[in-house]
KOLKEDO-112799 format. One record per residue (C-alpha): y, x, z; residue number from 1. Coordinates in Angstrom, 1 decimal, always signed. Example, Ala and Ser with C-alpha at 12.3 -4.5 7.8 and 13.67 -1.06 7.14 Angstrom:
BEGIN
ATOM      y      x      z resi
ATOM   -4.5  +12.3   +7.8    1
ATOM   -1.1  +13.7   +7.1    2
***
This chain:
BEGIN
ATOM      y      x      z resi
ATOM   -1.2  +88.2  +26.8    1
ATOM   -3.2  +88.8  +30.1    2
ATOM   -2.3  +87.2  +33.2    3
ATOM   -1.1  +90.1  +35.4    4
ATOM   -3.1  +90.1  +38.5    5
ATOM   +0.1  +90.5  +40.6    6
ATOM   +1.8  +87.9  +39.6    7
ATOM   -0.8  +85.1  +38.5    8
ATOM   -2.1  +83.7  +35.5    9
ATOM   -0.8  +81.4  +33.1   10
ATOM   -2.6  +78.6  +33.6   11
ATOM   -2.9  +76.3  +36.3   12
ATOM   -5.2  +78.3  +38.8   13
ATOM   -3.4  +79.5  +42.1   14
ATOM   -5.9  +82.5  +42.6   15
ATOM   -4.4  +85.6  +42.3   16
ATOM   -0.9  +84.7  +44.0   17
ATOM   +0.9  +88.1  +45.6   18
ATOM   -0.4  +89.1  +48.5   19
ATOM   +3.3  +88.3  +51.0   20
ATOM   +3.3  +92.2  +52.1   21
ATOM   +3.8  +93.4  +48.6   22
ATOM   +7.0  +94.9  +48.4   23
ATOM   +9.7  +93.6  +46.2   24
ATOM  +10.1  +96.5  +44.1   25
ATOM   +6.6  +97.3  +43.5   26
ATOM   +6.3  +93.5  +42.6   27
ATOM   +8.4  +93.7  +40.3   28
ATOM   +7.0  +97.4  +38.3   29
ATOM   +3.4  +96.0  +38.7   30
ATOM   +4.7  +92.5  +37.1   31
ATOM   +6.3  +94.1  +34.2   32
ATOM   +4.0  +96.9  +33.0   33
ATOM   +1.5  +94.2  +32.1   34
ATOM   +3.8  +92.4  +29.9   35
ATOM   +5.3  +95.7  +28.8   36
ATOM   +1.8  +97.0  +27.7   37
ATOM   +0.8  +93.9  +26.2   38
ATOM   +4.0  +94.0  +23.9   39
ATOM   +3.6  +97.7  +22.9   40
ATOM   +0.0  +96.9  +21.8   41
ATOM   +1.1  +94.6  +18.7   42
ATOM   +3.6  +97.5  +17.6   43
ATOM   +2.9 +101.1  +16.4   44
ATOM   -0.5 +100.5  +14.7   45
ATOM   +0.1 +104.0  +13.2   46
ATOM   +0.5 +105.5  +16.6   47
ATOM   -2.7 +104.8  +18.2   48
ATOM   -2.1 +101.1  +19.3   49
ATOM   -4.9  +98.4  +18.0   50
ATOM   -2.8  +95.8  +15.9   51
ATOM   -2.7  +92.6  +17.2   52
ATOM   -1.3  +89.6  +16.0   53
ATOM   -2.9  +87.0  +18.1   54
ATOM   -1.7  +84.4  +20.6   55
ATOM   -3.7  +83.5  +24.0   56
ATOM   -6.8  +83.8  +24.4   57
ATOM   -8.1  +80.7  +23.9   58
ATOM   -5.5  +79.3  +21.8   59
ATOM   -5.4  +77.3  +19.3   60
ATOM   -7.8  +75.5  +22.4   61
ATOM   -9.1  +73.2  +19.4   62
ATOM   -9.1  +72.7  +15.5   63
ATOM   -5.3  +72.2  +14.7   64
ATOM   -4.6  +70.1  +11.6   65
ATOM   -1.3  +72.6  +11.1   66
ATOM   -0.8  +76.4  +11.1   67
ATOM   +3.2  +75.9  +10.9   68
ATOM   +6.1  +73.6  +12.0   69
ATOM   +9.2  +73.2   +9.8   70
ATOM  +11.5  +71.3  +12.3   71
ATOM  +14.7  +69.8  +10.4   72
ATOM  +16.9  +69.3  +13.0   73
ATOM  +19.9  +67.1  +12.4   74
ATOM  +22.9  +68.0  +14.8   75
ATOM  +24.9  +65.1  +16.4   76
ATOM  +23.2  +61.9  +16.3   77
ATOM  +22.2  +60.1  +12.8   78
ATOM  +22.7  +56.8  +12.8   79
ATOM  +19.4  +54.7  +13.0   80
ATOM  +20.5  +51.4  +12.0   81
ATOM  +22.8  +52.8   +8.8   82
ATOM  +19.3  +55.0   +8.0   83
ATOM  +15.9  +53.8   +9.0   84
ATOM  +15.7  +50.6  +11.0   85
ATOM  +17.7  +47.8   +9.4   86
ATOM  +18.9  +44.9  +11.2   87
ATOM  +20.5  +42.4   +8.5   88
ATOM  +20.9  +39.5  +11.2   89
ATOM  +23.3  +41.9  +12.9   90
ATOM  +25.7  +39.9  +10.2   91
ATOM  +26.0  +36.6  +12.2   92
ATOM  +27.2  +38.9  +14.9   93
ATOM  +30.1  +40.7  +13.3   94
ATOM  +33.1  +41.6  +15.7   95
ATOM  +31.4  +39.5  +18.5   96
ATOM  +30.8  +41.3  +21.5   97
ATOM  +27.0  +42.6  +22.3   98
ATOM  +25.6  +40.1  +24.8   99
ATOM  +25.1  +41.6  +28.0  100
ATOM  +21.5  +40.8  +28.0  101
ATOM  +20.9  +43.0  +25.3  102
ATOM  +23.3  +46.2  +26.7  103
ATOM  +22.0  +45.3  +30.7  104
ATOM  +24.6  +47.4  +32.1  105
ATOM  +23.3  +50.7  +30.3  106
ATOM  +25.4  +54.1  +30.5  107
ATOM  +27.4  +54.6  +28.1  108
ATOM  +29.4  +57.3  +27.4  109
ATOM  +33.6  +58.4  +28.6  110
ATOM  +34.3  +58.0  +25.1  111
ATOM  +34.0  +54.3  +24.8  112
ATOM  +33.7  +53.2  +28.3  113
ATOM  +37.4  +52.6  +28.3  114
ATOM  +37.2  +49.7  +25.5  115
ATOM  +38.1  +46.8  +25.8  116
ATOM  +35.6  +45.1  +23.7  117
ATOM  +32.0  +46.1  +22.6  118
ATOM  +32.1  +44.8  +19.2  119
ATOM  +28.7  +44.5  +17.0  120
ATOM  +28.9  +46.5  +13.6  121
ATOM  +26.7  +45.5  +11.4  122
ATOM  +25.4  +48.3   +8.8  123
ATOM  +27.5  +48.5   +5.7  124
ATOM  +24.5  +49.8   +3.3  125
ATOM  +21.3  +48.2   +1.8  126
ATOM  +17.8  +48.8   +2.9  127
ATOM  +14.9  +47.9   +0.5  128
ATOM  +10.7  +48.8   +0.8  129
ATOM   +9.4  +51.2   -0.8  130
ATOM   +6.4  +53.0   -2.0  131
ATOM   +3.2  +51.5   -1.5  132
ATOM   +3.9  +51.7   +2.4  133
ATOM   +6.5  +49.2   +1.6  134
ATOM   +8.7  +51.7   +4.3  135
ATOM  +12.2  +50.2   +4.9  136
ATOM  +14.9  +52.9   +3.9  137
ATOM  +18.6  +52.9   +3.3  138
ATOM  +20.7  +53.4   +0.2  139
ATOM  +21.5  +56.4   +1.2  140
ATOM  +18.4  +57.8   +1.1  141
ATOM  +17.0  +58.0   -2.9  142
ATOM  +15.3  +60.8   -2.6  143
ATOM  +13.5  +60.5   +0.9  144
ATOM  +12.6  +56.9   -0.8  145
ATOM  +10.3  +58.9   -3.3  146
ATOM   +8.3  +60.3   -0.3  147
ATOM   +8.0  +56.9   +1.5  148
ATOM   +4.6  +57.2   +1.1  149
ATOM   +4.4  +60.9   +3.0  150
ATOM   +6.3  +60.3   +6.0  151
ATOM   +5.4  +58.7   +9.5  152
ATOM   +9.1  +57.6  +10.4  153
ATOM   +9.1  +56.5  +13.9  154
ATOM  +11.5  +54.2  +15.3  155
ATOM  +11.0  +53.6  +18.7  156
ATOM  +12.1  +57.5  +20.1  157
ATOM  +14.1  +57.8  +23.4  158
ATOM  +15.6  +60.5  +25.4  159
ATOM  +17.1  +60.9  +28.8  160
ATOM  +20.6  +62.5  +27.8  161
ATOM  +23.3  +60.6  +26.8  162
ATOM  +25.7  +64.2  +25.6  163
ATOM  +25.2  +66.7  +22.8  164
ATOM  +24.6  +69.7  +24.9  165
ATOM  +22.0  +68.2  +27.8  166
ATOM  +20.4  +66.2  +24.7  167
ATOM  +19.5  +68.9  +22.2  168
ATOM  +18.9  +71.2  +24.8  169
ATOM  +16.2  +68.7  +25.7  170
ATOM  +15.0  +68.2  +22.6  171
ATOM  +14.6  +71.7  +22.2  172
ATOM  +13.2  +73.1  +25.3  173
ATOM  +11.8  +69.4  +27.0  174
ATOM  +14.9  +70.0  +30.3  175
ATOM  +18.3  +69.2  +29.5  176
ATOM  +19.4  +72.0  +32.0  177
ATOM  +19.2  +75.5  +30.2  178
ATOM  +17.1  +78.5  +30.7  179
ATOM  +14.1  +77.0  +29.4  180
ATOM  +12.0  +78.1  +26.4  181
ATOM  +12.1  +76.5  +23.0  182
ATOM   +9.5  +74.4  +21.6  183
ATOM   +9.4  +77.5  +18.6  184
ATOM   +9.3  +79.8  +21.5  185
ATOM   +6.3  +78.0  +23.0  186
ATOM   +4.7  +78.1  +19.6  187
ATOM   +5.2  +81.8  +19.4  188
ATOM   +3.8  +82.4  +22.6  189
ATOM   +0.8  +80.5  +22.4  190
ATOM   -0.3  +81.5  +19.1  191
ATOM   +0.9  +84.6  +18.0  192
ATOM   +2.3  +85.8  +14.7  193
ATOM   +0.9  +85.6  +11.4  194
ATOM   +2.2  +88.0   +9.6  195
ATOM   +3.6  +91.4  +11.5  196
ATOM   +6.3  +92.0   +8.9  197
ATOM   +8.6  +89.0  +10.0  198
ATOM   +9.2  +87.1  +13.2  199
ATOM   +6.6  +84.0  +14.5  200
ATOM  +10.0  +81.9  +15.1  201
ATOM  +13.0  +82.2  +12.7  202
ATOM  +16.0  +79.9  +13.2  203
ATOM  +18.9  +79.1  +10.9  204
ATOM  +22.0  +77.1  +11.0  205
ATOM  +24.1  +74.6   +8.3  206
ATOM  +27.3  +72.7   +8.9  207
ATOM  +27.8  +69.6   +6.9  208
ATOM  +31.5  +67.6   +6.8  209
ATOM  +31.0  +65.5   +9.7  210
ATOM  +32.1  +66.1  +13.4  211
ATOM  +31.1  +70.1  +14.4  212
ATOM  +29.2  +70.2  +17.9  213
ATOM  +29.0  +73.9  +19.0  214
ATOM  +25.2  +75.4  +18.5  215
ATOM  +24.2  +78.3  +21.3  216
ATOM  +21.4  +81.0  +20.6  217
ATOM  +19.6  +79.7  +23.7  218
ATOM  +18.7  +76.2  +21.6  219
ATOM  +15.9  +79.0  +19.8  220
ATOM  +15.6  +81.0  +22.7  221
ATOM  +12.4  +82.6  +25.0  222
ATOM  +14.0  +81.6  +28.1  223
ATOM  +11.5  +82.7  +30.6  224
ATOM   +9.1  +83.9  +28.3  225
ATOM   +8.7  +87.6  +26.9  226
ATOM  +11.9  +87.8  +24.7  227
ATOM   +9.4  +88.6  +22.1  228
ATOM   +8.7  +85.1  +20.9  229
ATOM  +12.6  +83.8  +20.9  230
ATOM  +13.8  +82.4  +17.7  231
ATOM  +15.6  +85.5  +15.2  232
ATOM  +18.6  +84.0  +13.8  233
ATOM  +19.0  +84.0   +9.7  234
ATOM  +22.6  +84.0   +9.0  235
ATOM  +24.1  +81.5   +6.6  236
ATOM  +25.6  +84.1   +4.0  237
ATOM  +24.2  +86.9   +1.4  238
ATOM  +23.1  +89.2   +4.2  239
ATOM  +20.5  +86.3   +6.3  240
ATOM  +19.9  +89.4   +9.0  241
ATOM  +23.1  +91.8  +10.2  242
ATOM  +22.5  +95.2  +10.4  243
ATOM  +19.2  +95.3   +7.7  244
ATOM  +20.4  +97.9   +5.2  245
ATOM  +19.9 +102.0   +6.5  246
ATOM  +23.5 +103.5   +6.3  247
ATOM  +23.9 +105.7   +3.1  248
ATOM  +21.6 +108.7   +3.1  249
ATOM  +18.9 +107.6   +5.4  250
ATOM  +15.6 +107.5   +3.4  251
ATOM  +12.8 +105.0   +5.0  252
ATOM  +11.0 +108.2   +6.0  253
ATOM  +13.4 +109.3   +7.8  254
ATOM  +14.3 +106.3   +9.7  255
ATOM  +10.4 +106.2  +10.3  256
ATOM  +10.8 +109.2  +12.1  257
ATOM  +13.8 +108.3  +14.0  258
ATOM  +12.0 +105.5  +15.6  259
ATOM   +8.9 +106.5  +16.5  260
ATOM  +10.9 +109.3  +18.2  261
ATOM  +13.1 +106.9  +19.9  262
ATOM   +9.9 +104.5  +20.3  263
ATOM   +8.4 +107.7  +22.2  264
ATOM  +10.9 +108.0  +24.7  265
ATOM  +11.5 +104.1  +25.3  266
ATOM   +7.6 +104.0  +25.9  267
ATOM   +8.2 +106.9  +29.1  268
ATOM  +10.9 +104.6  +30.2  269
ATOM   +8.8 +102.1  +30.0  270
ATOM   +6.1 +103.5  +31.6  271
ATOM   +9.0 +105.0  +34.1  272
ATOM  +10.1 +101.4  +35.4  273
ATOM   +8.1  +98.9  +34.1  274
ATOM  +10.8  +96.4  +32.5  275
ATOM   +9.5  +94.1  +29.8  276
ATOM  +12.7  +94.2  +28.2  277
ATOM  +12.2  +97.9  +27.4  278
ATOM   +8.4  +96.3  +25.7  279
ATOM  +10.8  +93.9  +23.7  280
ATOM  +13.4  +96.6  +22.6  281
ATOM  +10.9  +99.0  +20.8  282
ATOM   +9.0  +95.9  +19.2  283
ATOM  +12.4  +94.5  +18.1  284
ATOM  +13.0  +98.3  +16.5  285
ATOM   +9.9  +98.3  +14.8  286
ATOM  +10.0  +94.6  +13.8  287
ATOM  +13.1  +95.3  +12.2  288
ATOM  +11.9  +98.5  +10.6  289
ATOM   +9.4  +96.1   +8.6  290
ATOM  +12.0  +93.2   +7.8  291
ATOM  +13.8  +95.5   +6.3  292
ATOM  +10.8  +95.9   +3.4  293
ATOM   +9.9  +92.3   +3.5  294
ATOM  +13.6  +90.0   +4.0  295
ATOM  +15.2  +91.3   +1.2  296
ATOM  +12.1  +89.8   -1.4  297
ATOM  +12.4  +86.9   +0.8  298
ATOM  +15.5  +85.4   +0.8  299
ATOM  +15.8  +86.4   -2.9  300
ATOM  +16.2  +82.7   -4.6  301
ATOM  +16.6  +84.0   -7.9  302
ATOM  +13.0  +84.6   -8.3  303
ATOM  +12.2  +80.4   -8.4  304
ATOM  +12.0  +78.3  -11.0  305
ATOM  +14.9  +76.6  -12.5  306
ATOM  +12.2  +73.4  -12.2  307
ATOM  +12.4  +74.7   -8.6  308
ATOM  +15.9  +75.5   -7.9  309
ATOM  +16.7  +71.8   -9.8  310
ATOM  +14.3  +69.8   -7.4  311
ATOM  +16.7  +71.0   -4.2  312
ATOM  +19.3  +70.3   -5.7  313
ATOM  +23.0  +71.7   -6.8  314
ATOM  +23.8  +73.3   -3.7  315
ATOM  +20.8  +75.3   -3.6  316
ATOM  +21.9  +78.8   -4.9  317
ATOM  +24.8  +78.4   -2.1  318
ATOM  +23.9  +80.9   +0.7  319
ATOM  +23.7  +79.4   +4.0  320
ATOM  +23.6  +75.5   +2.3  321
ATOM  +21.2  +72.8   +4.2  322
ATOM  +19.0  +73.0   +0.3  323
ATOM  +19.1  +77.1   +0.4  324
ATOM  +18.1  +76.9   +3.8  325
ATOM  +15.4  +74.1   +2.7  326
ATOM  +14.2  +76.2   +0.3  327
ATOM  +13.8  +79.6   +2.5  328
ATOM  +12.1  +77.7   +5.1  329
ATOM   +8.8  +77.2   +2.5  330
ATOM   +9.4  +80.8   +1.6  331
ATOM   +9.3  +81.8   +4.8  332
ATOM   +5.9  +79.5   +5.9  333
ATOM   +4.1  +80.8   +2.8  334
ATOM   +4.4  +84.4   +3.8  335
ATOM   +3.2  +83.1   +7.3  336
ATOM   +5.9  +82.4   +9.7  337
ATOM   +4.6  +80.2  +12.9  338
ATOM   +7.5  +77.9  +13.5  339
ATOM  +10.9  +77.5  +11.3  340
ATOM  +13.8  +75.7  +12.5  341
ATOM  +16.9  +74.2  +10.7  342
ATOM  +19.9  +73.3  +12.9  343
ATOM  +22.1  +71.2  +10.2  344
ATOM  +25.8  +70.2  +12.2  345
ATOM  +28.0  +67.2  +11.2  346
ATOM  +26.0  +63.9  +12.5  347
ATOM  +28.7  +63.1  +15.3  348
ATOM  +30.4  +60.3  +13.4  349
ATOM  +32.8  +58.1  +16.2  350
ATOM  +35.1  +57.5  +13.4  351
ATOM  +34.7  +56.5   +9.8  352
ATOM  +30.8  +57.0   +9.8  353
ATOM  +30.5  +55.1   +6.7  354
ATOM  +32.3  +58.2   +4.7  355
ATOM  +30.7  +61.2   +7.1  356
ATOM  +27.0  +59.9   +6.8  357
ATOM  +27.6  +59.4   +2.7  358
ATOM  +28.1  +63.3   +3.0  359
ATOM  +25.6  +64.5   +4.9  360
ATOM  +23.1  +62.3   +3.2  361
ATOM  +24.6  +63.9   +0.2  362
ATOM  +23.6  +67.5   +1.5  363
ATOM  +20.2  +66.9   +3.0  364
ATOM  +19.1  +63.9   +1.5  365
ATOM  +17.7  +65.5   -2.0  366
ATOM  +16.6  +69.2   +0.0  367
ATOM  +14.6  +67.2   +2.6  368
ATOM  +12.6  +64.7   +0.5  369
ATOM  +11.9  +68.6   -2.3  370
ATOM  +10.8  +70.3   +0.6  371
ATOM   +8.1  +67.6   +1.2  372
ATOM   +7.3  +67.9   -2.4  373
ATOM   +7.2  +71.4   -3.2  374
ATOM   +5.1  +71.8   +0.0  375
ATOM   +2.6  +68.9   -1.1  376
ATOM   +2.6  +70.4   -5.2  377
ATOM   +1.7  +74.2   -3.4  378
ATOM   -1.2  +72.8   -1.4  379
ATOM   +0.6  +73.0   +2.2  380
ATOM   +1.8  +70.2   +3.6  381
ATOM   -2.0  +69.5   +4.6  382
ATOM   -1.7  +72.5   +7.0  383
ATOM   +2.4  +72.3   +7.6  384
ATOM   +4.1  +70.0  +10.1  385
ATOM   +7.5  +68.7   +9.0  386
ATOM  +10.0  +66.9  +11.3  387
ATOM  +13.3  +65.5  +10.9  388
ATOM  +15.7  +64.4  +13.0  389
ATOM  +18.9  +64.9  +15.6  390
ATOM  +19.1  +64.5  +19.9  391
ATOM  +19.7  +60.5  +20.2  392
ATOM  +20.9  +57.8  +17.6  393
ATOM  +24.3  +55.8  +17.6  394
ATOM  +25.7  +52.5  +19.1  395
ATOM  +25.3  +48.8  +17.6  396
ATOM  +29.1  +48.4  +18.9  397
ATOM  +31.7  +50.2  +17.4  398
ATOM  +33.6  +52.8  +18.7  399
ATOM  +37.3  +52.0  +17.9  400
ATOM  +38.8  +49.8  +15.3  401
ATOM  +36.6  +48.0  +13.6  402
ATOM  +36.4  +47.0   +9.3  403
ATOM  +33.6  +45.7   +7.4  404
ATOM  +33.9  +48.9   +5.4  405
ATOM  +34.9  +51.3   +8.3  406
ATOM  +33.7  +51.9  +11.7  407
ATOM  +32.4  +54.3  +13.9  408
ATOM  +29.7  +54.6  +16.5  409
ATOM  +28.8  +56.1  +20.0  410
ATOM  +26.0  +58.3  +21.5  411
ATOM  +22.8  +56.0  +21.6  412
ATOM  +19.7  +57.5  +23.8  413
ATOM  +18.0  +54.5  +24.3  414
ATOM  +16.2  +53.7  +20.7  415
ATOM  +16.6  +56.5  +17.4  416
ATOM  +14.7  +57.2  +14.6  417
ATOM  +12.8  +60.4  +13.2  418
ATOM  +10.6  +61.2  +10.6  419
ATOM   +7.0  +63.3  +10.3  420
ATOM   +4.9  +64.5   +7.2  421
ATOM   +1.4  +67.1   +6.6  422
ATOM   -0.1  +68.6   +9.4  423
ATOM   -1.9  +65.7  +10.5  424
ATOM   +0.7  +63.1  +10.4  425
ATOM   -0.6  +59.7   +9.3  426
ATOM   +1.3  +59.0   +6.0  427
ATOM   +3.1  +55.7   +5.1  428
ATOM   +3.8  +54.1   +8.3  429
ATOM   +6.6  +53.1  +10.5  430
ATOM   +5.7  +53.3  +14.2  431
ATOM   +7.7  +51.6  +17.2  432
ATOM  +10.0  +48.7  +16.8  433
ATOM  +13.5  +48.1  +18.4  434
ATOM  +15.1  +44.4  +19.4  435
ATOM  +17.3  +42.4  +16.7  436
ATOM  +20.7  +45.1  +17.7  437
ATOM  +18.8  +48.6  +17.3  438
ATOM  +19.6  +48.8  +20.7  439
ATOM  +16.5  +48.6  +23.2  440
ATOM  +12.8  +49.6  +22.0  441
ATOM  +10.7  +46.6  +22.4  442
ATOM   +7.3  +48.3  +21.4  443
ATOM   +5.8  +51.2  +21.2  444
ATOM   +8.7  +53.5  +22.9  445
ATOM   +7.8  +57.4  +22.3  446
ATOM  +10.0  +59.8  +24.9  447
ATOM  +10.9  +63.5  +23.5  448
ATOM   +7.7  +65.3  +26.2  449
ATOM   +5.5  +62.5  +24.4  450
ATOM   +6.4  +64.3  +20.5  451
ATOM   +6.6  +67.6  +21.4  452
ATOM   +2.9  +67.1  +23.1  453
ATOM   +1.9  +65.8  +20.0  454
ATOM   +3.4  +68.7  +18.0  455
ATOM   +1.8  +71.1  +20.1  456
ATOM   -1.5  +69.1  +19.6  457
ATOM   -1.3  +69.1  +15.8  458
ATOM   -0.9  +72.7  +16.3  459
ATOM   -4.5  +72.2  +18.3  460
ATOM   -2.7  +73.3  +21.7  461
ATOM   -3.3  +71.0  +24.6  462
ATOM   +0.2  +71.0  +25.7  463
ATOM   -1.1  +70.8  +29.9  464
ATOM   -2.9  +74.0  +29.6  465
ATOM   -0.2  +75.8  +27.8  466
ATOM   +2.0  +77.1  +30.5  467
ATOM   +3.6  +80.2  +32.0  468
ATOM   +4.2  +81.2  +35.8  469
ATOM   +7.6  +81.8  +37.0  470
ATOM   +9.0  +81.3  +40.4  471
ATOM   +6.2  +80.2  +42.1  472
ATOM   +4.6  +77.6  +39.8  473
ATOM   +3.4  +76.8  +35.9  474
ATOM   +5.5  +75.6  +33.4  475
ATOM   +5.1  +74.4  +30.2  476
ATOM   +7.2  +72.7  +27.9  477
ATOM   +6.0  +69.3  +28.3  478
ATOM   +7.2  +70.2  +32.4  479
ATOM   +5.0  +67.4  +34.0  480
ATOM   +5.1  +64.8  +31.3  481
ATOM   +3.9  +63.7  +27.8  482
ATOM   +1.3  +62.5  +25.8  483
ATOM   +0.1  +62.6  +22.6  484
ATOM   +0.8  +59.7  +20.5  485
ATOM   -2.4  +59.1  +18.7  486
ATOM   -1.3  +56.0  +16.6  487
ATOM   +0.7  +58.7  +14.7  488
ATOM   -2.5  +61.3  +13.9  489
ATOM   -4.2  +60.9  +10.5  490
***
């Protein structure tokens, strides 16, 4: 997109700032038309318009090491110490309270800052090296063990929110207040689509057993971006996009008609008032139009192998099921899509974690480590970028009654664990390091603006020179911090 001469560029040059007699009105038509016209040159390549999938100019602004980002985001909180980081002389501390030189006063959250006590629960479940790496991973984990040797699992993140909301709305978007664009969003903006017969950015939701934390459509959104690039929602049932199938008696010739007619008249309004969303409405129509050849090939399972259907597991032919899901997000790369996004719910576990996280390492567990796999056997994880993990980790202390065998844990911002593989990652290591309770990060500490900065870079997009005006300055999802962690780059 071309910075508008009206409104300023997107980057960090103040040049061509509105002169202060320009009407607000006319600001406002002269502003729009540009990202109006810029949208309605991608669409309608049979109408006279050039086809053009590209990004920025300029971007990628170097060589990226990936062409795609398959984010696996796990909703709620896992629990580091039960997953990734073990801490066996947490024993000798069983049911004794966590020294105040370790907690320092923290903030911790309403839900247990009415206790009592702040008694240390030691993990229930066994860690053991493995692989090559020698990477320390729980017994929950058997499959992700196999890949120890392709995943980067660092353990030293932090984040700033301490809630569900604030937190994965900062993980998403880099602010924990709302309105801002996504990291996929970003993505989708920067460097364009791939293929014009499905969306750059395509989200999708699971729900496992555990505690439910409500997901909103802004988590994937464009905020203040073109609503072009905002995440399209695949639906966790038999028919992934509402609406898809022409009513009986409409041929795909006819429909073709009916929308450039309708894409006709939308342009005059368009060119009537100037209002980008008008831009986003007739490429949404014709974006659709295509899905509506390609999606239904897509999201067709049936056409894998039963080696392939076997390696995700049992759940895998179950529509909208963290493995299906697994699965159509390598579809979905392979026929070129820019950024995919799993949201899988159920990692709030305040209770009796030691039965919720058995579940939900039953569901993602075997379609996680596959997914790795399959990429690697197909020759893409080289150029794909896989993360996993949730918004924060849990608590060293229980929350509520406490049993060898059964206890729960709080919201944890200060130290969690999340996992990396392809697209540059450096294999086989385990970055960061927390103190003897999983509690404080003692080296290495890596905040959420420092991953998604080197995300962006693996994507070969210096995160300070992607930005967007609005309001009066440049923004950019890193806001005004982040850097990229090179210890984690191949």
């Amino acid at each position: 997109m071309k910075p508008n001469p009206h409104i300023g560029p997107t980057s960090s040059s103040h040049k061509n700032i509105p002169p202060l007699d320009l009407g607000r009105r006319q600001f406002l038509l002269q502003s729009a038309t540009g990202m109006g016209v810029a949208a309605l040159s991608t669409i309608f390549p049979t109408k006279g318009f050039a086809a053009n999938s590209d990004g920025l100019p300029g971007v990628p602004h170097f060589a990226p090491k990936a062409k795609r980002v398959i984010f696996l985001f796990q909703s709620g909180g896992p629990s580091q110490m039960d997953l990734f980081d073990p801490k066996p002389q947490m024993e000798e501390y069983f049911d004794q309270e966590i020294p105040d030189s370790v907690r320092m006063g923290q903030r911790i959250t309403t839900m247990t800052s009415g206790q009592k006590r702040f008694p240390v629960a030691p993990s229930m479940f066994k860690f053991q090296q493995h692989g090559n790496s020698g990477q320390w991973l729980s017994e929950l984990l058997p499959h992700t063990s196999t890949i120890a040797d392709k995943i980067c699992i660092v353990k030293s993140m932090v984040t700033q929110a301490i809630n569900h909301d604030p937190a994965m709305t900062f993980f998403q978007t880099g602010s924990q207040i709302s309105g801002r664009p996504s990291i996929g969003a970003w993505a989708s903006y920067g460097l364009g689509k791939e293929n014009e017969d499905l969306p750059a950015f395509v989200a999708m939701t699971s729900r496992g057993k555990g505690g439910v934390q409500p997901l909103a459509d802004r988590l994937w959104g464009s905020g203040f971006l073109p609503t072009t690039h905002q995440g399209v929602k695949f639906r966790g049932s038999s028919d992934p996009v509402l609406y898809l199938n022409d009513p009986a008696g409409i041929s795909r010739d006819v429909k073709r008609e009916m929308l450039s007619n309708l894409g006709a008249l939308n342009g005059k309004r368009l060119d009537a008032v100037g209002d980008p969303e008008i831009a986003t409405r007739i490429a949404q129509y014709e974006l659709a139009f295509r899905m509506q050849a390609s999606v239904p090939a897509l999201t067709d399972l049936t056409t894998e192998s039963q080696y392939i259907l076997e390696l995700y597991g049992p759940d895998v032919t179950k529509p909208g099921s963290y493995a299906s899901q697994c699965l159509l997000a390598r579809r979905l790369i392979e026929r070129g899509v820019r950024f995919v996004q799993l949201f899988h719910i159920g990692w709030d576990q305040h209770g009796n974690l030691p039965k919720d996280i058995r579940n939900q390492c039953h569901d993602t567990d075997q379609p996680s480590a596959a997914l790795v796999n399959d990429l690697a056997a197909r020759g893409l994880l080289d150029e794909t970028l896989v993360v996993w993990g949730g918004e924060f980790g849990r608590t060293t202390y229980c929350q509520g009654e406490l049993n060898r065998d059964k206890y729960g844990r709080d919201h944890h911002p200060r130290c969690f664990s999340v996992w990396m593989a392809g697209g540059g990652v450096k294999p086989g290591i385990s970055y960061g390091k927390t103190d003897d309770f999983s509690y404080n990060i003692v080296e290495n500490p890596v905040e959420v603006h420092d991953l998604h900065a080197t995300m962006l870079h693996l994507l070969g997009i210096d995160h300070k020179r992607l930005t967007f005006r609005v309001q009066g300055r440049d923004h950019r999802l890193t806001d005004v911090h982040g850097r990229v962690v090179k210890e984690l780059l191949a």
